[in-house]
KEGU-469705 format. One record per residue: x, y, z of N, C-alpha, C in turn. Coordinates in steps of 0.001 Angstrom, whole numbers, padded with zeros to 6 digits. Atoms other than C-alpha are relative to their C-alpha. Layout:
BEGIN
(atom (X; Y; Z); (X; Y; Z); (X; Y; Z))
...
// end
This chain:
BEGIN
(atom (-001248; 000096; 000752); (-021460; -050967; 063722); (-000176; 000730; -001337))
(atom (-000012; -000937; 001267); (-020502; -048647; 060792); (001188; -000212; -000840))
(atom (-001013; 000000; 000079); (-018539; -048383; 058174); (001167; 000971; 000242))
(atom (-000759; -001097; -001332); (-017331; -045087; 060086); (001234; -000613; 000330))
(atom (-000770; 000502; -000484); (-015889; -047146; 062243); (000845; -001066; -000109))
(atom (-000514; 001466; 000558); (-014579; -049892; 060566); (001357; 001172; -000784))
(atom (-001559; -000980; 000214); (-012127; -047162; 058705); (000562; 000261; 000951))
(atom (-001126; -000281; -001315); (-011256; -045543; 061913); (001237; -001123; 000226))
(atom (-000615; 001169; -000537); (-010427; -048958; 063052); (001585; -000458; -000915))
(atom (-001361; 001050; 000915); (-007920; -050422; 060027); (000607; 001528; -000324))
(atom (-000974; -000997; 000333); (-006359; -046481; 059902); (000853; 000109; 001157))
(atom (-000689; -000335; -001440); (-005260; -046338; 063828); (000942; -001337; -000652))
(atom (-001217; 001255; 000597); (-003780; -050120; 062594); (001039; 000448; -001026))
(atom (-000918; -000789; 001258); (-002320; -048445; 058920); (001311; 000603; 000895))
(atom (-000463; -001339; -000548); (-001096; -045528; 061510); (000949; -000265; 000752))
(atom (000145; 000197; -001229); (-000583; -047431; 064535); (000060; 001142; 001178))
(atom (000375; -000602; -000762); (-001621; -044572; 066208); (-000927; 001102; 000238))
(atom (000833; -000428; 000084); (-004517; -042804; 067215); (-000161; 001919; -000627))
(atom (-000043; -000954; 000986); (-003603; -038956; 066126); (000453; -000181; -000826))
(atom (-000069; 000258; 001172); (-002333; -039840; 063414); (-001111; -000482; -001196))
(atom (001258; 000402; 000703); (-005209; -042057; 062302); (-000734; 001254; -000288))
(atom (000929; -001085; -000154); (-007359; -038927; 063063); (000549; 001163; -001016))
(atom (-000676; -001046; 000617); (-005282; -036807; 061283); (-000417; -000520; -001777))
(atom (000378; 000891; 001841); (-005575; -039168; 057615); (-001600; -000158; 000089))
(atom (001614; 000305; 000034); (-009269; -039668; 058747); (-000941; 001219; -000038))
(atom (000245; -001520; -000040); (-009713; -035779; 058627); (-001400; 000228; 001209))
(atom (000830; -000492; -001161); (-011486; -035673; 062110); (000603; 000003; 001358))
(atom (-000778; -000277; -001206); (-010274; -034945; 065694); (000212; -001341; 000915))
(atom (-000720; 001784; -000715); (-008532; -037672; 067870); (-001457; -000253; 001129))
(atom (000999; 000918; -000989); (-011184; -038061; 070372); (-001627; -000267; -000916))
(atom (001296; 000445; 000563); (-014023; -037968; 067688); (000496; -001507; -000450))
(atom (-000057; 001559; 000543); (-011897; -041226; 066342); (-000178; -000566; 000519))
(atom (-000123; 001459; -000844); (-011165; -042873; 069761); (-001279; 000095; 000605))
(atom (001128; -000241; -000470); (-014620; -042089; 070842); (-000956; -001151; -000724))
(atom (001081; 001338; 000310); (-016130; -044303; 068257); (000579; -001305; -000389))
(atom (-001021; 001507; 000385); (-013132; -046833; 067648); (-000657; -000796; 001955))
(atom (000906; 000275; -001641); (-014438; -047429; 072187); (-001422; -000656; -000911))
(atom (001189; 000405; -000292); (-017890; -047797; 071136); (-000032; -000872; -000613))
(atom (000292; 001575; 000798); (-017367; -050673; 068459); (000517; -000804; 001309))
(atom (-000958; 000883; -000898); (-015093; -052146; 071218); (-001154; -000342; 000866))
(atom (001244; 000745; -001376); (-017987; -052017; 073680); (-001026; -000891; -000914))
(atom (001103; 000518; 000345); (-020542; -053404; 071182); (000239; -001086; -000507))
(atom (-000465; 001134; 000013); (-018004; -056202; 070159); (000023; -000892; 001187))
(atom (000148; 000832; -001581); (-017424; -056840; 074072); (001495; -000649; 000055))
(atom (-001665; 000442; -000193); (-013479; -057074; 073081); (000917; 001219; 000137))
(atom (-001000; -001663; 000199); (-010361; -054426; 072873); (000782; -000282; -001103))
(atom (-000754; -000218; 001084); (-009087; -054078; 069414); (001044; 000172; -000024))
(atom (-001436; -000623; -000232); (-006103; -052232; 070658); (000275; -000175; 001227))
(atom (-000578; -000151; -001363); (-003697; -052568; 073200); (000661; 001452; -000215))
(atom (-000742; -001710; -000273); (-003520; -048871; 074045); (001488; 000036; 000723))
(atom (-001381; -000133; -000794); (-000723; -049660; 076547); (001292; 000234; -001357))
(atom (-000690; 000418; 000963); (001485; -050321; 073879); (000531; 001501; -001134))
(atom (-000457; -000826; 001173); (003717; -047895; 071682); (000932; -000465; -000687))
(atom (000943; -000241; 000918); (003290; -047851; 068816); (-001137; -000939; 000594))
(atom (001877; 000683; 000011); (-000859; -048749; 069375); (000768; -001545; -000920))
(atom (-000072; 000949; 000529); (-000842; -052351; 068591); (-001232; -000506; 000442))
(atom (001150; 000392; -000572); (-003744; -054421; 068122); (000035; -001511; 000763))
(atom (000325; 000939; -000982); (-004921; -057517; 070300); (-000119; -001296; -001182))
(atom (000144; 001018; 001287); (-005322; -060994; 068590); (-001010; 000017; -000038))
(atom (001327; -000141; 000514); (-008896; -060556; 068569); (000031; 000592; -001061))
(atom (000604; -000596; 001044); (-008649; -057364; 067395); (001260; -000130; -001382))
(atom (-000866; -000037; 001243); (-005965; -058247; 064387); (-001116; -000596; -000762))
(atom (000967; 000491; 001166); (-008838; -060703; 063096); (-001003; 000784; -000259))
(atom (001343; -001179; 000377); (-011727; -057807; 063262); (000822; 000750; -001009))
(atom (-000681; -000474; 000882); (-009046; -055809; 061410); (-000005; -000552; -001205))
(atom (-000824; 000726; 001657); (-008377; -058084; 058230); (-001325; -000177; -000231))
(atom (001318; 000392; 000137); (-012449; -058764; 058394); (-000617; 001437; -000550))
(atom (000089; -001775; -000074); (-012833; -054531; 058780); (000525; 000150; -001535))
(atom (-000643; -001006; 001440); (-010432; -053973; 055561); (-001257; -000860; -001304))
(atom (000573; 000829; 001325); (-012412; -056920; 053293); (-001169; 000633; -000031))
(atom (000879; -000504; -000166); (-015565; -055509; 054022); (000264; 001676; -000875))
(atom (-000245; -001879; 000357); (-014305; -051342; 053358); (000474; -000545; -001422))
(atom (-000072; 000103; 001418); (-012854; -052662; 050046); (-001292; -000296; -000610))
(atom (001236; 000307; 000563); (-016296; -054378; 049166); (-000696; 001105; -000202))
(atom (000556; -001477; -000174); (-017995; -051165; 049968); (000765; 000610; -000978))
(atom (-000401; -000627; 000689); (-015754; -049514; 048003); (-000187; 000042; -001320))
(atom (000148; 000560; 000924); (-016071; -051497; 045144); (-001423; 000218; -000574))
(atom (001574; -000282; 000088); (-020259; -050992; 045359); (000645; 001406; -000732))
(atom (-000003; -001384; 000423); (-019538; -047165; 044617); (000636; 000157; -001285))
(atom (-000513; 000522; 001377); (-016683; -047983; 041772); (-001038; -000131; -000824))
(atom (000954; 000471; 000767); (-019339; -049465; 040219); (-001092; 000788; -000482))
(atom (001610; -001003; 000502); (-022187; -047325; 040016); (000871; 001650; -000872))
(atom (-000806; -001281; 001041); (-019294; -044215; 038794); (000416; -000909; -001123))
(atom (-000432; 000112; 001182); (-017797; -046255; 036165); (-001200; -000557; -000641))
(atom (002024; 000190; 001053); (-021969; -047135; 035142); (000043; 001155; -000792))
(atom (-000137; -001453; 000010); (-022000; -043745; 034986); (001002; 000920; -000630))
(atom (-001322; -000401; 001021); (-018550; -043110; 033160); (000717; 001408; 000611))
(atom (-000186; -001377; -000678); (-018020; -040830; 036166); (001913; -000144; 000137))
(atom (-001270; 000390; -000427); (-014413; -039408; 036772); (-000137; 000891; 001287))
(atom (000021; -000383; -001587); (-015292; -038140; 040406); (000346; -001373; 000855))
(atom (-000319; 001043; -001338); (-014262; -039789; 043821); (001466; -000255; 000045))
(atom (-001452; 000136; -000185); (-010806; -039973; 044980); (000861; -000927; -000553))
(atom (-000780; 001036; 000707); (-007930; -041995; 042974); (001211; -000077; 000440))
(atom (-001565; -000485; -000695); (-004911; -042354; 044679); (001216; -000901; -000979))
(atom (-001137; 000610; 001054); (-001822; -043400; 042329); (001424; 000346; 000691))
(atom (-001312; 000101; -000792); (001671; -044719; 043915); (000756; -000047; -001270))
(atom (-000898; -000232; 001369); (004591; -043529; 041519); (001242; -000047; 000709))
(atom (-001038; -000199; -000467); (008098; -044201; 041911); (000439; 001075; 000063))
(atom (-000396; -001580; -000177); (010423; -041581; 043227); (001087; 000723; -001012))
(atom (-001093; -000658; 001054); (012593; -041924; 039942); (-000672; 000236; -001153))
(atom (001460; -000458; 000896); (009113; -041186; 037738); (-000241; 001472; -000017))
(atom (000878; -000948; -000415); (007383; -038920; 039773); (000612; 002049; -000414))
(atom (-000463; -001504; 000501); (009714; -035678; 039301); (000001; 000417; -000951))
(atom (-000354; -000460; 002044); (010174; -036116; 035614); (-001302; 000111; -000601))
(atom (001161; 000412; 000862); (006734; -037453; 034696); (-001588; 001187; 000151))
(atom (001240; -000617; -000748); (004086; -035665; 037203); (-000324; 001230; -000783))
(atom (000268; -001103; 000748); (004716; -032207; 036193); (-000103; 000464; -001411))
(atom (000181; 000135; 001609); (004281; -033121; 032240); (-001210; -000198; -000529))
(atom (001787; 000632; 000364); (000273; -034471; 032683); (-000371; 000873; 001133))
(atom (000618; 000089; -000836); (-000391; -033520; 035965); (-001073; 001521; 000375))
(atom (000008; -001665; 000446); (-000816; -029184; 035713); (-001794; 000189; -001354))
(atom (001032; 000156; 001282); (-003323; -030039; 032495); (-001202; -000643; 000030))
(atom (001130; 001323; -000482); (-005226; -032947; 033937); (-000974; 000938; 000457))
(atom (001073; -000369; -000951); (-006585; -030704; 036683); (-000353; 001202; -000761))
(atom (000727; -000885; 000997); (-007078; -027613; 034130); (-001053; -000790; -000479))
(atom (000430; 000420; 001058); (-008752; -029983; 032014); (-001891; -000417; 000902))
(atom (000917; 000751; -000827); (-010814; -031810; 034883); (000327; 000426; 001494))
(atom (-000044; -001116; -001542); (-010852; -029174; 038013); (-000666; -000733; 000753))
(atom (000696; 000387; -000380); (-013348; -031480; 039487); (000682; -001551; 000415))
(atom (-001041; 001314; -000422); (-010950; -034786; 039688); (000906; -000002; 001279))
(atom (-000497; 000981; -001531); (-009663; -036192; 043040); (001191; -000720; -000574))
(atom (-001320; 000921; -000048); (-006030; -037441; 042097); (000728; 000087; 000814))
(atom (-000514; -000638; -000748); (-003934; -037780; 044448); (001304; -001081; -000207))
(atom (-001685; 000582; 000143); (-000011; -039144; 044037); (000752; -000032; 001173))
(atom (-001028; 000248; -001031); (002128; -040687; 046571); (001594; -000447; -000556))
(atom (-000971; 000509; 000080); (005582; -041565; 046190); (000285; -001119; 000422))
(atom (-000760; 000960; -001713); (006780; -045138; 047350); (000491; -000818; -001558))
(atom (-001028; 001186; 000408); (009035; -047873; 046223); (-001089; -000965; -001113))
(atom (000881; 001332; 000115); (008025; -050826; 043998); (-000605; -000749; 000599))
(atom (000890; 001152; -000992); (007242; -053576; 046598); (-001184; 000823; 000838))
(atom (001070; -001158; -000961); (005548; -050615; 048764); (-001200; 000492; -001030))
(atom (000922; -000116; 000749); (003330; -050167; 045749); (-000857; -001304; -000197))
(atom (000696; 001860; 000448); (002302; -054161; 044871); (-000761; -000339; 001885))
(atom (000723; 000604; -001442); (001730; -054284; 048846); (-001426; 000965; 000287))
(atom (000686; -000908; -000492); (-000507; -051256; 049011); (-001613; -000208; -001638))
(atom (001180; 000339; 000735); (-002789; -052213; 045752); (-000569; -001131; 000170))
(atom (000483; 001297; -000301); (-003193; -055698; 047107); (-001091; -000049; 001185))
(atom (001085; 000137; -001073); (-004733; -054106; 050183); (-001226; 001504; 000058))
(atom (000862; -000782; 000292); (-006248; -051216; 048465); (000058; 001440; 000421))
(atom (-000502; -001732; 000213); (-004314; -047939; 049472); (-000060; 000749; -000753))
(atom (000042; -000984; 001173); (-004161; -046894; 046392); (-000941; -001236; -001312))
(atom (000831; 000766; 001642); (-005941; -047732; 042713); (000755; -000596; -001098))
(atom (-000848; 000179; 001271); (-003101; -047746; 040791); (001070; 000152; 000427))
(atom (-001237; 000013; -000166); (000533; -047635; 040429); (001234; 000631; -001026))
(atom (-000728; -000513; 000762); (003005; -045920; 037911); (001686; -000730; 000317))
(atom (-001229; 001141; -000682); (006180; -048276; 038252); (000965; -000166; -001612))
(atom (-000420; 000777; 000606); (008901; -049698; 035851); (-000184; -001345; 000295))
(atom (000324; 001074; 000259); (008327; -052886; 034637); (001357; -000767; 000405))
(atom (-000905; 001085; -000643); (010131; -056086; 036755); (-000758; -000796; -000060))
(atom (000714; 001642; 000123); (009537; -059399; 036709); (-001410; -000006; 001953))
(atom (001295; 000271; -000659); (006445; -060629; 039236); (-001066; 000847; 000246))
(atom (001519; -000899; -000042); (003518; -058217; 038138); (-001103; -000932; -000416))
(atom (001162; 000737; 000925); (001472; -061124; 036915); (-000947; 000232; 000809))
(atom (001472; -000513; -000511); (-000858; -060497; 039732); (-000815; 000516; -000398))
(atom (000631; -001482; 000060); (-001799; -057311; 038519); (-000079; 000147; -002042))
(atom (000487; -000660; 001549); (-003164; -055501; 035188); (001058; 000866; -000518))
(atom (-001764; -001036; 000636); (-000016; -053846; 033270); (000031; 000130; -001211))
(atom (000332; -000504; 001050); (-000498; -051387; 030874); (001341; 000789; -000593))
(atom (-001220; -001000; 000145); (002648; -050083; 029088); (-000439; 001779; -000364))
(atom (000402; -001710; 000612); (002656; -045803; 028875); (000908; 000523; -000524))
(atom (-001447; -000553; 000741); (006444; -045240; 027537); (001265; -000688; 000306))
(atom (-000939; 001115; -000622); (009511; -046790; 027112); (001331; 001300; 000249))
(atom (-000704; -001301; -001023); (012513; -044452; 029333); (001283; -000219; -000445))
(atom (-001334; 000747; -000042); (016443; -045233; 027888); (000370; 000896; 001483))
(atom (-000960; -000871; -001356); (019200; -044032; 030950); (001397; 000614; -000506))
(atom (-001490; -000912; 000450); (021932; -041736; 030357); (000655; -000250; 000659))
(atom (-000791; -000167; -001574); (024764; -041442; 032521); (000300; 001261; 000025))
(atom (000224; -000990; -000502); (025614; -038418; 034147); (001280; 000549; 000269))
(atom (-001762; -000554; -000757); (029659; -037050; 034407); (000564; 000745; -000467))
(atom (-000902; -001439; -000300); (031894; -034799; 035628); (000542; 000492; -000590))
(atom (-001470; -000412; 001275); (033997; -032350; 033605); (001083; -000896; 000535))
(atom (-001261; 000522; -000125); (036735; -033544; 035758); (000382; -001642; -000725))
(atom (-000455; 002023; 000371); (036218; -037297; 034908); (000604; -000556; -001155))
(atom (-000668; 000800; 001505); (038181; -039378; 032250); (-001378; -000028; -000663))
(atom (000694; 000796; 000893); (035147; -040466; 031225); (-001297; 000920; -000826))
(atom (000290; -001155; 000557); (034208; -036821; 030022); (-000035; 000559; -001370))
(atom (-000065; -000710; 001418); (035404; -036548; 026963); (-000309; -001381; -001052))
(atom (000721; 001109; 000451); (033747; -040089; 025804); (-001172; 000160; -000765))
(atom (001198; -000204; 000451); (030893; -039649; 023045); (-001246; -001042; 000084))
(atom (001173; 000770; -000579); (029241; -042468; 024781); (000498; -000939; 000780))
(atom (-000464; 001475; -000584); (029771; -045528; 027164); (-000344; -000933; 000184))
(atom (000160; 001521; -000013); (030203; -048436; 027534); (-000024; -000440; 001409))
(atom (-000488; 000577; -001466); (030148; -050893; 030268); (000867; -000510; 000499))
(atom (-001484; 000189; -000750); (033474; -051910; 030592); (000381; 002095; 000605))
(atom (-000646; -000972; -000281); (034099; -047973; 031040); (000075; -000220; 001184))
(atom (000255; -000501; -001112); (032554; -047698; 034179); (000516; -000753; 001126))
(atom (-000343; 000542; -001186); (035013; -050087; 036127); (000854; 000784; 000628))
(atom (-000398; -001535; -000692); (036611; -047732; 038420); (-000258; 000795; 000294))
(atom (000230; -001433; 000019); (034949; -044917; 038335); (-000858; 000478; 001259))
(atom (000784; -000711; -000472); (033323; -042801; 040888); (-001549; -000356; -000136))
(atom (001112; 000141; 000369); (029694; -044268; 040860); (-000772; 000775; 001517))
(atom (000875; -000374; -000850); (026696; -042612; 042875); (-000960; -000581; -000370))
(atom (001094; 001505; 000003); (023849; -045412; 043174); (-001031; 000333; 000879))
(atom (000976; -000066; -000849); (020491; -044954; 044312); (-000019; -001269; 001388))
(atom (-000488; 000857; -000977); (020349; -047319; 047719); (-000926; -001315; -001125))
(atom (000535; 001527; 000043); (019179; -051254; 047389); (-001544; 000165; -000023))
(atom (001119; 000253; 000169); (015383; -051657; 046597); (-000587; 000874; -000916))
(atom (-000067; -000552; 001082); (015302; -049166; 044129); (000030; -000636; -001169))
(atom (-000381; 000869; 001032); (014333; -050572; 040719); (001014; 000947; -001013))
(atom (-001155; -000616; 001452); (016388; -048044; 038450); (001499; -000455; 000922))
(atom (-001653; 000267; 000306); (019421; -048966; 040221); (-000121; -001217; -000020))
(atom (-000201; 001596; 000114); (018669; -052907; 040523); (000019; -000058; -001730))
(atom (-000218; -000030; 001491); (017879; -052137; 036542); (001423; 000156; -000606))
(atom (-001182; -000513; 000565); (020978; -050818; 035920); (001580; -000443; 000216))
(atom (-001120; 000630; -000457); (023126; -053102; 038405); (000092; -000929; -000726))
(atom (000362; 001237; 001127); (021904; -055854; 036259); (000590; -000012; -001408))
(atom (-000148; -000302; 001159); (022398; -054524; 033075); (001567; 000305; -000427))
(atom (-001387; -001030; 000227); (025815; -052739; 033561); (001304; -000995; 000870))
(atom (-001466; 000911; -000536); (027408; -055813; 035857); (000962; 001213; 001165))
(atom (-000346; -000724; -001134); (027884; -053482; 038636); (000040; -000468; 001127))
(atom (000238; 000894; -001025); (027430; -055830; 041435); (001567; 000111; 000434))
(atom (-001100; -000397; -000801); (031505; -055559; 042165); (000049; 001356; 000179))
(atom (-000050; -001428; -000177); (031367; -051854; 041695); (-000694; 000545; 001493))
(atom (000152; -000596; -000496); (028662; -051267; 043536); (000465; -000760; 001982))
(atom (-000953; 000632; -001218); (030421; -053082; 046767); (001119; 000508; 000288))
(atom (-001470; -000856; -000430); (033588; -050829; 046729); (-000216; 000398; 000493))
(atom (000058; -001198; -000497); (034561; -048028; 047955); (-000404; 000973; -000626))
(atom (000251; -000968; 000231); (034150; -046401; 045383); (-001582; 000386; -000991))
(atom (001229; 000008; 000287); (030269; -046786; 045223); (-000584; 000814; 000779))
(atom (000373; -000393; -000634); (028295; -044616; 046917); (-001983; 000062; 000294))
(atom (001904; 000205; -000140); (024366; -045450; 048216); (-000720; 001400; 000524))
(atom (000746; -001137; -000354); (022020; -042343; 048595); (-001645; -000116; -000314))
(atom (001266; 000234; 000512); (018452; -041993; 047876); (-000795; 001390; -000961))
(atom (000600; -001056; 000937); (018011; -039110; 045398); (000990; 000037; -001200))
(atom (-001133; -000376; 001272); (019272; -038689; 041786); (000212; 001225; 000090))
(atom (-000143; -001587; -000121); (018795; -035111; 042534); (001582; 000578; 000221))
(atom (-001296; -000123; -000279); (021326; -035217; 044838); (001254; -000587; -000840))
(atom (-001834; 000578; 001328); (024322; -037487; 042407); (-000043; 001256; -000626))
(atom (-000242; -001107; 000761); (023283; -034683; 040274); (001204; 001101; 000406))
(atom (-000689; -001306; -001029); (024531; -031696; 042183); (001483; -000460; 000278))
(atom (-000722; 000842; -000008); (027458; -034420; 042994); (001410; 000372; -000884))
(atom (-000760; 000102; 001028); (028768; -034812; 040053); (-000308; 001932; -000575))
(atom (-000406; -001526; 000569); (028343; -030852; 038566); (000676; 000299; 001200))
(atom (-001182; -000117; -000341); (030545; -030544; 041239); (001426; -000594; 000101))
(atom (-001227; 000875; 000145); (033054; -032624; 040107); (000631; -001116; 000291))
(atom (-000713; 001163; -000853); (033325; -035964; 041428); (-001325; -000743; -000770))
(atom (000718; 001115; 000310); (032081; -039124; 039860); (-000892; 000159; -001534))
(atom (001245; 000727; 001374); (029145; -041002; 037357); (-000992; -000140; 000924))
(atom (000874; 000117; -000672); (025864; -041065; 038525); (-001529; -000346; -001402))
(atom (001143; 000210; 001367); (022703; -041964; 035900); (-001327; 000817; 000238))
(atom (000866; -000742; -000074); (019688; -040284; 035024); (-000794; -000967; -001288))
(atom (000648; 000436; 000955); (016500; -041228; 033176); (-000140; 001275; -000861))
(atom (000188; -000564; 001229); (015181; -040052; 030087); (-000708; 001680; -000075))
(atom (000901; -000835; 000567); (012665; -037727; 030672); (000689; 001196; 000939))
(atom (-000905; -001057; -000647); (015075; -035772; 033210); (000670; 000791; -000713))
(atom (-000929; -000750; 000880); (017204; -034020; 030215); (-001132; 000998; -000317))
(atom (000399; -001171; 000394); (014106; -032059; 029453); (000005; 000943; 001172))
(atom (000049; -001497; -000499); (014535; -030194; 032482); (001252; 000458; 000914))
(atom (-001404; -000549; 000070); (018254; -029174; 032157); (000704; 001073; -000583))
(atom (-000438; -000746; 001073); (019902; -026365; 031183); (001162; -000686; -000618))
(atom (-000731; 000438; 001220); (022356; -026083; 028728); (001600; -000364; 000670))
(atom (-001158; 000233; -000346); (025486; -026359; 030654); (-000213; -001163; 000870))
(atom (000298; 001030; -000188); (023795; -029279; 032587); (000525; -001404; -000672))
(atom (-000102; 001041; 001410); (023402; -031180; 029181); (001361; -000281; -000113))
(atom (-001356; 001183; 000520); (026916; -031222; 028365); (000963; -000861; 001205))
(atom (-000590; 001149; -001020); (027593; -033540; 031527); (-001335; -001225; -000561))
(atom (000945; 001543; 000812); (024881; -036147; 029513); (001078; -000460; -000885))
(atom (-000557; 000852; 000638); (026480; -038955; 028272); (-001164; -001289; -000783))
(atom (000792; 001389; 000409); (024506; -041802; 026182); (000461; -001319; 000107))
(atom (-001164; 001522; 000202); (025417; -045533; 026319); (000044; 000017; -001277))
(atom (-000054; 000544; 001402); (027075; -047204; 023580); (-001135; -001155; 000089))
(atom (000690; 000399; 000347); (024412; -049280; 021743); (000117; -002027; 000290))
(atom (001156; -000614; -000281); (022457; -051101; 022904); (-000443; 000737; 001320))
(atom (-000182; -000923; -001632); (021281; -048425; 025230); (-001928; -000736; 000559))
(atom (001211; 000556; -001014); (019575; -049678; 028466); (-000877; 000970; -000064))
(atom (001301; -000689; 000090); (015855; -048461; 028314); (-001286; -001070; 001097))
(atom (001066; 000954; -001192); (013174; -049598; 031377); (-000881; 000814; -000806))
(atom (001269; 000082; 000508); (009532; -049899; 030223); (-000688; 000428; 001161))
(atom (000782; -000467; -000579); (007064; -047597; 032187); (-001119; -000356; 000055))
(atom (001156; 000453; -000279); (003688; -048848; 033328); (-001004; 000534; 001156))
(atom (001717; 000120; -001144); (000235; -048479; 035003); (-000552; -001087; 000190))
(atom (000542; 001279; -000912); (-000431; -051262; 037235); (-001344; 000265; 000812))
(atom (001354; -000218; -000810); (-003923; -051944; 038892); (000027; -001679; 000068))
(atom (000003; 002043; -000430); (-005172; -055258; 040568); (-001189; -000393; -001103))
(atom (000455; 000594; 000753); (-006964; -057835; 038666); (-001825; 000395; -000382))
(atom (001495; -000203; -000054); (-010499; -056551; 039682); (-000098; 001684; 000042))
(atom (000127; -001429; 000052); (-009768; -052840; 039033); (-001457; 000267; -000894))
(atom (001336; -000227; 000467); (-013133; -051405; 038146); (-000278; 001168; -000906))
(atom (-000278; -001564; 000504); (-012585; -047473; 036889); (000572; -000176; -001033))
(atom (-000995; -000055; 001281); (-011323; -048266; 033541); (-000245; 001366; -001087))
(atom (000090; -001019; 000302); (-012772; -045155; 032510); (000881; 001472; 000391))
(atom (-000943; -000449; -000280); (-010979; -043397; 034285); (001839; -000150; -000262))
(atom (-001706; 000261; 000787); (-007806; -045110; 033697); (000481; 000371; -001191))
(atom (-000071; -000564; 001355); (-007988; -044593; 030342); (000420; 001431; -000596))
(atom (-000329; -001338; 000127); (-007952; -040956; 030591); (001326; -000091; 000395))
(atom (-000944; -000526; -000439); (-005136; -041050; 032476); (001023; -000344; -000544))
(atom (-001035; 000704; 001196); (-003029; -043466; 030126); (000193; 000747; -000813))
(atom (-000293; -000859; 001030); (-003904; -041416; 027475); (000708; 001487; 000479))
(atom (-000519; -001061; -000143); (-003027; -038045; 029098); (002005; -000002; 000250))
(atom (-001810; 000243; -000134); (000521; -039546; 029922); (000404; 000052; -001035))
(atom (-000399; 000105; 001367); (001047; -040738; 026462); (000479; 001250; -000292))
(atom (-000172; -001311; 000419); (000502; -037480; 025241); (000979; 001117; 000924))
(atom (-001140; -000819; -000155); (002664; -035876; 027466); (001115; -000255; -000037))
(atom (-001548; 000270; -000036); (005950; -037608; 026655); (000508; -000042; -001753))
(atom (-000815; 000257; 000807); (007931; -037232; 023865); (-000718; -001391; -001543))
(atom (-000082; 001234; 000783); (006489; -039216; 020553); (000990; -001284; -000092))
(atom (-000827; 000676; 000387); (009221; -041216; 020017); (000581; -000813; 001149))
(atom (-000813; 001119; -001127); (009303; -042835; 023723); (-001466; -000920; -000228))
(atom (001051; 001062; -000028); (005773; -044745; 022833); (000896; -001128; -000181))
(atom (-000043; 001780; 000809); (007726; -047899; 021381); (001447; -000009; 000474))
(atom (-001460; 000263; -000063); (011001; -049480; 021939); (000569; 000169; -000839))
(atom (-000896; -000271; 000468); (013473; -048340; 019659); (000887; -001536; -000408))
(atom (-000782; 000431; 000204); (015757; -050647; 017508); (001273; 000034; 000755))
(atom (-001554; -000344; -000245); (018798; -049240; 018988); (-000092; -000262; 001616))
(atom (000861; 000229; -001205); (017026; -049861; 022563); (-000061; -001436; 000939))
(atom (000188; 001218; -000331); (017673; -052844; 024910); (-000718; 000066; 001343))
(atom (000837; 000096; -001642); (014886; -053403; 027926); (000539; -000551; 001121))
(atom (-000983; 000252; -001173); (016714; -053840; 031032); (-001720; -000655; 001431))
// end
């Protein structure tokens, strides 16, 4: 038994399926199922019910699985240890960033990092909040880049900037020639809403009393601000945008930015890690390199600034 095969094993599960596994495990499908078989023979059980699509495993093998991951984290944790002895920033770091972060934030640190440190292993996924808290609990990733919501106490939460939200509308719209809004404006209007599990729009349903709005008709659920964007510069509707999105607008963009009236909603940005995160050397760098790439004046909350 290896720990070889003990990854194979809890990636075909991750995967539920064997090229695939092979594919994230960067080796060929029969080198995986070749030795995911030979634990099976040297257990004297079947991990997987091959019949089965999607691969599903057996109730044996679900408990070798959850035994397989505690173990590969432990292991993992040995190595942690001896790099952050060492104050090393080698060995792979994988960091889950939301998908209303990642466009604005990535390309502001991320370009410099690897100039800086050509030799660093980062690697950035996109996923949801809950899809982040589920995936550091079982050790997908190291870290997390998230707005701040209630139940992170699990976890280690480091603030890196605080984000206000603009809104985003049409020449055509009434609510165009407004030098800021409010939240009574926006009853009526044309809204474009990221879908349900999204924290910038649960932030913002909250905050703005959108909960009948966004139930009309005339709400619309999508999953990209990109897209509202494009949306609305063509003439239809309100759609919101964060902060750090205006720096990469032109100028005829900009004058479809609107600000709220005061106080303007602002979500608090963070780096989450679990309680026994070990690499704080690393982290550190990477806190700091964010810092520094945003805007002085988003370190702190603002007087004029209400945290949503």
């Amino acid at each position: 038994m290896t720990l070889q095969q003990l990854e194979y094993v809890v990636a075909v599960y991750r995967f539920k399926h064997f090229a695939k596994a092979a594919e994230h495990c960067d080796v060929t499908q029969p080198t995986l199922s070749s030795m995911v078989q030979k634990l099976e023979d040297e257990l004297g059980v079947k991990i997987f019910d091959r019949k089965k699509n999607p691969v599903k495993p057996t109730a044996v093998g679900l408990e070798i699985i959850e035994q397989a991951w505690k173990v590969l984290v432990r292991a993992r944790k040995l190595k942690e240890i001896v790099e952050e002895d060492r104050h090393s920033l080698l060995g792979a770091f994988n960091i889950g960033v939301l998908p209303t972060i990642a466009p604005y934030l990535i390309p502001r640190f991320f370009p410099q990092l690897m100039n800086s440190h050509p030799d660093m292993d980062i690697r950035i996924t996109e996923m949801q909040t809950e899809d982040i808290r589920k995936a550091l609990v079982h050790g997908d990733i190291d870290a997390g880049i998230l707005a701040r919501v209630e139940g992170l106490e699990n976890f280690d939460v480091e603030t890196l900037f605080y984000e206000q939200f603009f809104a985003y509308v049409a020449k055509d719209d009434k609510l165009y020639s407004n030098d800021n809004i409010r939240i009574a404006d926006l009853s009526g209007e044309y809204l474009w809403l990221l879908d349900e599990g999204h924290c910038f729009r649960d932030q913002l349903v909250k905050y703005c009393h959108l909960k009948a709005a966004s139930r009309s008709r005339k709400a619309y659920s999508l999953g990209s601000i990109e897209t509202f964007m494009r949306i609305v510069e063509s003439g239809k509707g309100v759609t919101f945008i964060p902060e750090l999105a205006l720096q990469q607008l032109n100028d005829g963009q900009k004058q479809l930015v609107k600000p709220f009236a005061l106080p303007v909603p602002t979500r608090e940005i963070v780096m989450m890690t679990g309680k026994s995160f070990i690499r704080q050397t690393l982290r550190k760098l990477l806190v700091d390199e964010i810092r520094r790439s945003v805007p002085p004046e988003m370190l702190k909350l603002r007087h004029t600034q209400q945290a949503v």
